[in-house]
C-alpha positions in Angstrom: -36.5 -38.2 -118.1 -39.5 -38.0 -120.8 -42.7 -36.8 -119.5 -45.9 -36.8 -121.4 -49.1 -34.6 -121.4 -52.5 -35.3 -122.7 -53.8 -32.3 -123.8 -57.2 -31.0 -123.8 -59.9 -30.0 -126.2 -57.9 -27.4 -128.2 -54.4 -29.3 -128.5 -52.6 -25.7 -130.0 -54.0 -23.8 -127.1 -53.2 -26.3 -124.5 -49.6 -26.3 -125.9 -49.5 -22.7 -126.3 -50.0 -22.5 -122.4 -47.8 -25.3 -121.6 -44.6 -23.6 -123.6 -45.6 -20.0 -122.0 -45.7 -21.8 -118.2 -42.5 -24.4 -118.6 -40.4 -22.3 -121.7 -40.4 -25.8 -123.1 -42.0 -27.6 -126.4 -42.2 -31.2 -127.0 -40.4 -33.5 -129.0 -43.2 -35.4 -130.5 -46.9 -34.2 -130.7 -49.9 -36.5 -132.5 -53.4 -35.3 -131.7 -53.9 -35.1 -128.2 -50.7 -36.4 -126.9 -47.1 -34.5 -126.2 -44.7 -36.1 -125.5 -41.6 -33.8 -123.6 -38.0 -34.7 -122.6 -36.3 -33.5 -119.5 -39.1 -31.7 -118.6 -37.8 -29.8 -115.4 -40.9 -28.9 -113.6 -42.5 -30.7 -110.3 -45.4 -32.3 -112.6 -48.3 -32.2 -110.1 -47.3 -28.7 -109.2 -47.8 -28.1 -113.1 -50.9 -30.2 -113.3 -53.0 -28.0 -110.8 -51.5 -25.2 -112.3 -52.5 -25.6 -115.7 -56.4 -25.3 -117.2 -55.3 -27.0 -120.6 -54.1 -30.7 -120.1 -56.1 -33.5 -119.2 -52.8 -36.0 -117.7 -49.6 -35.7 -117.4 -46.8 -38.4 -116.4 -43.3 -39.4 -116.8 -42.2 -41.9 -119.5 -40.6 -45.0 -117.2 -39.5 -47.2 -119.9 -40.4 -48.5 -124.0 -40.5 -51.6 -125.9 -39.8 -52.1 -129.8 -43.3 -54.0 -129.9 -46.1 -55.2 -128.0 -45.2 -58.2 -126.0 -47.2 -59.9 -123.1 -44.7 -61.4 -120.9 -42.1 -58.4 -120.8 -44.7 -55.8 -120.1 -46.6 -57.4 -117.3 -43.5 -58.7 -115.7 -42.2 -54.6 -116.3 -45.6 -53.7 -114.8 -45.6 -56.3 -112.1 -42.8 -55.2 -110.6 -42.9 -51.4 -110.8 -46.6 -51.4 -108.9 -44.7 -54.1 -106.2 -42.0 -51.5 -105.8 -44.5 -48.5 -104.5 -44.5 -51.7 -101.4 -48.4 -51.0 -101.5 -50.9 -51.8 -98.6 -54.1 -53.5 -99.6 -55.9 -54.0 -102.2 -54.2 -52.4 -105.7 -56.2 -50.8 -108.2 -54.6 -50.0 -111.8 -55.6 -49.0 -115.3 -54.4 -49.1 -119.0 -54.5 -46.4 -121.5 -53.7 -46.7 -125.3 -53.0 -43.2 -127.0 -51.3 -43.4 -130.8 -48.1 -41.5 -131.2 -48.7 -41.5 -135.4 -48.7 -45.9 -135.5 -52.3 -46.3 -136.4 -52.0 -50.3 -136.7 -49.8 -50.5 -133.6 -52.5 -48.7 -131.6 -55.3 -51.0 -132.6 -53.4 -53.9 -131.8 -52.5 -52.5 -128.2 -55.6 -52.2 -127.9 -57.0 -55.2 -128.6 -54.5 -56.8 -126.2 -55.1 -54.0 -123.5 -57.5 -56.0 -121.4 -55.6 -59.0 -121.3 -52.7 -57.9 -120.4 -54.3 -55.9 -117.6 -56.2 -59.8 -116.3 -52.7 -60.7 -116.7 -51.2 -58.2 -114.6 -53.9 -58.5 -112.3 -53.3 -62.6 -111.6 -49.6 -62.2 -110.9 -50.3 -59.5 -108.7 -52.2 -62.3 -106.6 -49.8 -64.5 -107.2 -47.6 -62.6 -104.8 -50.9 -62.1 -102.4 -51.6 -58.6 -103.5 -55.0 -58.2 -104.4 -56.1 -56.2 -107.0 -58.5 -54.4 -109.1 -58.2 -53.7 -112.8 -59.9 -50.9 -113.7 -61.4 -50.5 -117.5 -63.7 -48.1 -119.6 -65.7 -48.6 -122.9 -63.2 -45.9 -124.5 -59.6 -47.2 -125.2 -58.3 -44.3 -122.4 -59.1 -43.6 -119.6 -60.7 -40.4 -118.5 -59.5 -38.1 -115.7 -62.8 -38.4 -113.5 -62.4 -42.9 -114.2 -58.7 -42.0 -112.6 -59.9 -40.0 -110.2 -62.8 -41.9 -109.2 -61.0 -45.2 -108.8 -58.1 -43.6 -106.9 -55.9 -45.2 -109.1 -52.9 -42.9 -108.3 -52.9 -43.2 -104.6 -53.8 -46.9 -104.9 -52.0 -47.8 -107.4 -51.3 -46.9 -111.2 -52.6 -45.6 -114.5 -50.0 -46.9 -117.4 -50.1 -45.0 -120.8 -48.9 -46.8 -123.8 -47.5 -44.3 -126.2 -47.4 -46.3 -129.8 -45.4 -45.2 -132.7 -43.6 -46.7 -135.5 -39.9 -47.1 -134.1 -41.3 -48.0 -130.4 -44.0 -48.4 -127.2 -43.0 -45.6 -124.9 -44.4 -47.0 -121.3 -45.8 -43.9 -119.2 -47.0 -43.7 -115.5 -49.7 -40.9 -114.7 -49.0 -38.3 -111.9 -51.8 -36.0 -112.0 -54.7 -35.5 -114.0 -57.6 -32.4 -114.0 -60.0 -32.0 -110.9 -62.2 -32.4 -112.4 -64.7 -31.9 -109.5 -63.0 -28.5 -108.8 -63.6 -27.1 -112.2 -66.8 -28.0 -112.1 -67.8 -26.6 -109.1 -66.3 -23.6 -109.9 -68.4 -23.6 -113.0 -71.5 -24.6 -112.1 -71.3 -24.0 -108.1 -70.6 -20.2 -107.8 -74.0 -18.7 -107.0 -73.8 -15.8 -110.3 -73.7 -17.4 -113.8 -74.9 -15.4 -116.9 -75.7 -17.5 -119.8 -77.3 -14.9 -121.8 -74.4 -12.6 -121.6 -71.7 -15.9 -122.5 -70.4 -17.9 -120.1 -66.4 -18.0 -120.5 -65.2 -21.8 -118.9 -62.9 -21.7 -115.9 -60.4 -23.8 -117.9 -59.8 -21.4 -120.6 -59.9 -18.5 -117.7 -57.2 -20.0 -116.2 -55.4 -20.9 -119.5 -55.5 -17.4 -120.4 -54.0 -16.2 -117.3 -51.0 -18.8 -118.1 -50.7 -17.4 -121.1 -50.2 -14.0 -120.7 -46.7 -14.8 -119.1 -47.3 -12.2 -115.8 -46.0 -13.6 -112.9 -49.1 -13.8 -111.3 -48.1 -13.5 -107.6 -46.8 -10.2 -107.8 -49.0 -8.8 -110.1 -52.4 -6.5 -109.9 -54.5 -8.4 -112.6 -57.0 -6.6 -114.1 -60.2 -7.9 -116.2 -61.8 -4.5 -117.7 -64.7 -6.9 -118.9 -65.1 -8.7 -115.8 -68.5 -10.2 -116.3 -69.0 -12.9 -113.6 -65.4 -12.7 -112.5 -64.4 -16.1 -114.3 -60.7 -14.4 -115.5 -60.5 -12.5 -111.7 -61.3 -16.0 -110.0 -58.8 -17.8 -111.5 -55.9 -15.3 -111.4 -56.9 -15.4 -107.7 -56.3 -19.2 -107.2 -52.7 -18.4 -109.0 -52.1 -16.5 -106.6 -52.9 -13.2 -107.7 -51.6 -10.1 -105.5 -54.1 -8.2 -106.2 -57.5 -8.0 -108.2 -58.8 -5.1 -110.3 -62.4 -5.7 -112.5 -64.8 -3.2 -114.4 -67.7 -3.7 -116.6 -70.4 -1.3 -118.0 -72.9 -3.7 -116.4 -73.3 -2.6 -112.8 -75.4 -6.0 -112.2 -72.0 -7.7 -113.9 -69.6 -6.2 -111.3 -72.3 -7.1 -108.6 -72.0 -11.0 -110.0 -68.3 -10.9 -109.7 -68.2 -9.8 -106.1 -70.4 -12.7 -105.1 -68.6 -14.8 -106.9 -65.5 -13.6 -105.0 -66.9 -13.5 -101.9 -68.0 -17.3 -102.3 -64.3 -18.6 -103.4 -63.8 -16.6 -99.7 -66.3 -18.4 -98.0 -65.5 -21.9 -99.7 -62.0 -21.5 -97.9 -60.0 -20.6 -101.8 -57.7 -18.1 -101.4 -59.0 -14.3 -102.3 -56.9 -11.3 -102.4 -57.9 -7.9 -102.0 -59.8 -6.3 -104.7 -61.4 -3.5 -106.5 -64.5 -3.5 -108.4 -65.9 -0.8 -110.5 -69.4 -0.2 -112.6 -67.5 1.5 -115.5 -66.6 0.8 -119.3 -63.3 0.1 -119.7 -63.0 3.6 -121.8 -64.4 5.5 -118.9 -62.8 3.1 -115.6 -59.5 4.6 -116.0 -59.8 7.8 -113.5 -60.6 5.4 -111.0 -57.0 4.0 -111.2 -53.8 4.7 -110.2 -51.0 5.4 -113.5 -48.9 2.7 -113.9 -50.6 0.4 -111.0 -51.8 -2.7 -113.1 -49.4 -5.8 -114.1 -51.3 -7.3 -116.3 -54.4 -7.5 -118.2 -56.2 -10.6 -118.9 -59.7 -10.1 -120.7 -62.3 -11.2 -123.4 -63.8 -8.4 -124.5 -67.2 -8.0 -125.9 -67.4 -10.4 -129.0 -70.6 -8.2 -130.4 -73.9 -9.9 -130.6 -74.7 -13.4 -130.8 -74.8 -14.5 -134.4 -77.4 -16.7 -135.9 -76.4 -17.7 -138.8 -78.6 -15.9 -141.1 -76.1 -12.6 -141.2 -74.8 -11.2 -144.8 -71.3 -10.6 -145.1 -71.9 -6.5 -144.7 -73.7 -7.5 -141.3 -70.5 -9.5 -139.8 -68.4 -7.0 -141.7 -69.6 -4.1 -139.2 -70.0 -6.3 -136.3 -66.2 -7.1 -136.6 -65.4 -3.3 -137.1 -67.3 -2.1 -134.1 -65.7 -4.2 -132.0 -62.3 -3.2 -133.1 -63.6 0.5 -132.7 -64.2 -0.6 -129.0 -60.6 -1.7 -129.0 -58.7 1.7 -130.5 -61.1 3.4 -127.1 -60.8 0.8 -124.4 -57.1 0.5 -124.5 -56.4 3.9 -125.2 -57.8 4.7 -122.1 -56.4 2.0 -120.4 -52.8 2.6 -121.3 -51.8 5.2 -118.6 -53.0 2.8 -116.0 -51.0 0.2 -117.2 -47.2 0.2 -115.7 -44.4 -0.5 -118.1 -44.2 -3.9 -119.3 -47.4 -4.9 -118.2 -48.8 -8.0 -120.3 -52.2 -7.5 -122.1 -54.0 -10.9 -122.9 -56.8 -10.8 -125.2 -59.6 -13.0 -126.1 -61.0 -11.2 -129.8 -63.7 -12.4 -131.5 -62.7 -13.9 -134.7 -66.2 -14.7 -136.7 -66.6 -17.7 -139.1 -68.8 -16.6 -142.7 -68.9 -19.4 -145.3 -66.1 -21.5 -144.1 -64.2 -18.6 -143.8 -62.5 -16.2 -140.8 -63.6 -13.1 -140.4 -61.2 -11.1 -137.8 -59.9 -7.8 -137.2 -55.9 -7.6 -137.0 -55.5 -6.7 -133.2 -51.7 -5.3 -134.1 -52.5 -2.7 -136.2 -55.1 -1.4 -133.4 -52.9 -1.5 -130.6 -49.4 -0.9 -131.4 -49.8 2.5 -132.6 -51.3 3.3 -128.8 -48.5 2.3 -127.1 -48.3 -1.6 -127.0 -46.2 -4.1 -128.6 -47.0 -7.4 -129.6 -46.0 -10.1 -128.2 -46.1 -13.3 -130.4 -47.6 -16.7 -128.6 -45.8 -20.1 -129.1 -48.2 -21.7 -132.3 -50.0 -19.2 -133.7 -52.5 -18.0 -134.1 -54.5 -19.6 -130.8 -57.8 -20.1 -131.6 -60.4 -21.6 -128.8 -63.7 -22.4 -131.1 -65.9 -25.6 -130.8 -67.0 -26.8 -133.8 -70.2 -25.3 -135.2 -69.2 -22.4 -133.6 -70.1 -19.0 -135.6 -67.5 -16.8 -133.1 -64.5 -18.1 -131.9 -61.8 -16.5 -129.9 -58.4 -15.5 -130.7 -55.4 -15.0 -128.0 -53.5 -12.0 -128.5 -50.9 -10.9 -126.3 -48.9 -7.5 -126.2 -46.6 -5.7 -123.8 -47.1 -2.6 -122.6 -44.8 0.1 -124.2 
């Protein structure tokens, strides 16, 4: 069977994660939208498991064009066949898989067939309720908020030139739970960058440890964003340092609040050290994986020369050849490294340092990622972030 997942704000990334969790790329991919076939994974499972897709949803059937009558009757009689109690609430999106022309015109017709849909539902005394949004989709917190897959159904039309693929949604982002996580934990530090929980939890994913037995480590800990999320995979244990006692202070309260909030917390170490100096403090060979964005160097404002981001970029890679130098002997033998490096942008133009030829001559290999090179960057952005993944030699 096809499934399909609409990805999120950084489609390479979001697939990057998705081949790394599920071994699997998909067939078709148009902006946001992937489409996958024989998909082998329990999709909701995926869905809370993954920080970088928006839905995701099996394909349950296609039509060569847009037609009224066959896809409300198709429609009709799938949402009967769930034999629902009361009233039945259902929505339509319209995503373009590459037929511009044929998207517009779904979408033009979207509403009515929905009314249609709607009437022959109480036609055969179900009531129902026909949800719809100014955009042309609709967004996880509409699907959530209208309970449309406990109630009911959110249908994606899939348009390309040859075909209407017909999808049904299974799961789509909490998007209360991210938020809270974000913007309820009682430590945030905006001046010192704020990494989001979804790309916390999307770099976990994609450093490929298996999570459940593995001591993750964050030698830039921060808040705790990377140590929070490897916790709610189901870390086995949780290691963090920074150089900013007050950061490592952040991070336990952080932790202790997933605790008290009822989210599951392992045990965990915490220490006030640099990641150069943290290393006595650990046992050799007694961390899985690392999964960290470093220091990214001062916050640019625009008004740098090209000498300026030149030596920002070079003492940051300096940091690099000391930090995971020392960190190597704590590492155990095929441990995964995942890195977030700053990659700088000067007159439409990336600025980055090569993170291979730092740390493969101190003991780590590189490990490519599916697409690369995985970039997270919002545009406008001065310093993005690039994903770099090794393997401990």
């Amino acid at each position: 069977m096809q499934t399909f997942a609409i990805l999120g704000s950084h489609p390479t990334l979001s697939l990057a994660e998705l081949a790394v969790v599920t071994g699997q790329k998909p067939t078709q991919t148009v902006g946001d939208v992937a489409i996958f076939d024989d998909m082998n994974e329990n999709l909701e499972a995926l869905n809370a498991k993954l920080g970088g897709i928006q839905k995701i949803g099996v394909v349950i059937g296609s039509v060569p064009t847009w037609n009224h009558a066959d896809l409300a009757e198709f429609l009709v009689n799938d949402l009967l066949s769930e034999s629902p109690e009361g009233k039945i609430h259902f929505g339509t999106s319209v995503y373009s898989l590459g037929n511009n022309s044929g998207t517009e015109n779904a979408r033009r017709n979207a509403s009515k067939l929905g009314m249609e849909i709607k009437s022959e539902l109480q036609k055969a005394d179900h009531p129902a309720r026909y949800v719809i949004s100014s955009s042309p989709t609709l967004s996880s917190v509409v699907v959530t908020k209208n309970h449309l897959l406990e109630r009911g159904a959110e249908y994606c039309f899939f348009v390309s030139q040859s075909e209407i693929l017909i999808g049904k949604t299974v799961g789509v982002q909490d998007v209360d739970a991210w938020a809270g996580r974000d913007f309820g934990r009682p430590r945030r530090n905006a001046k010192q960058g704020m990494l989001p929980p979804k790309l916390a939890r999307m770099m976990v994913n994609l450093s490929g440890a298996n999570v459940t037995t593995s001591t993750v480590m964050d030698p830039f800990c921060g808040s705790g964003t990377i140590l929070m999320e490897a916790a709610l995979l189901g870390a086995q244990a949780l290691v963090g340092s920074d150089i900013n006692a007050e950061a490592t202070a952040d991070t336990k309260e952080n932790l202790e609040w997933m605790r008290n909030q009822g989210m599951p917390m392992p045990s965990y170490k915490l220490y006030p050290n640099s990641a150069q100096t943290v290393s006595p403090n650990l046992k050799p060979g007694s961390i899985d994986a690392i999964v960290t964005e470093t220091y990214l160097g001062r916050p640019r404002k625009g008004t740098e020369t090209h000498r300026e981001v030149d030596d920002a970029v070079s003492y940051v890679a300096n940091l690099y050849r000391e930090a995971f130098s020392a960190l190597a002997p704590s590492l155990r033998s095929g441990a995964s490294l995942l890195i977030a490096a700053p990659v700088h942008t000067f007159e439409g133009k990336d600025i980055a340092f090569d993170a291979r030829t730092i740390l493969e001559p101190l003991g780590y290999t590189h490990s490519p990622l599916p697409y690369e090179p995985v970039i997270y960057r919002h545009e406008g952005q001065l310093v993005g972030r690039r994903m770099w993944r090794f393997t401990r030699n």
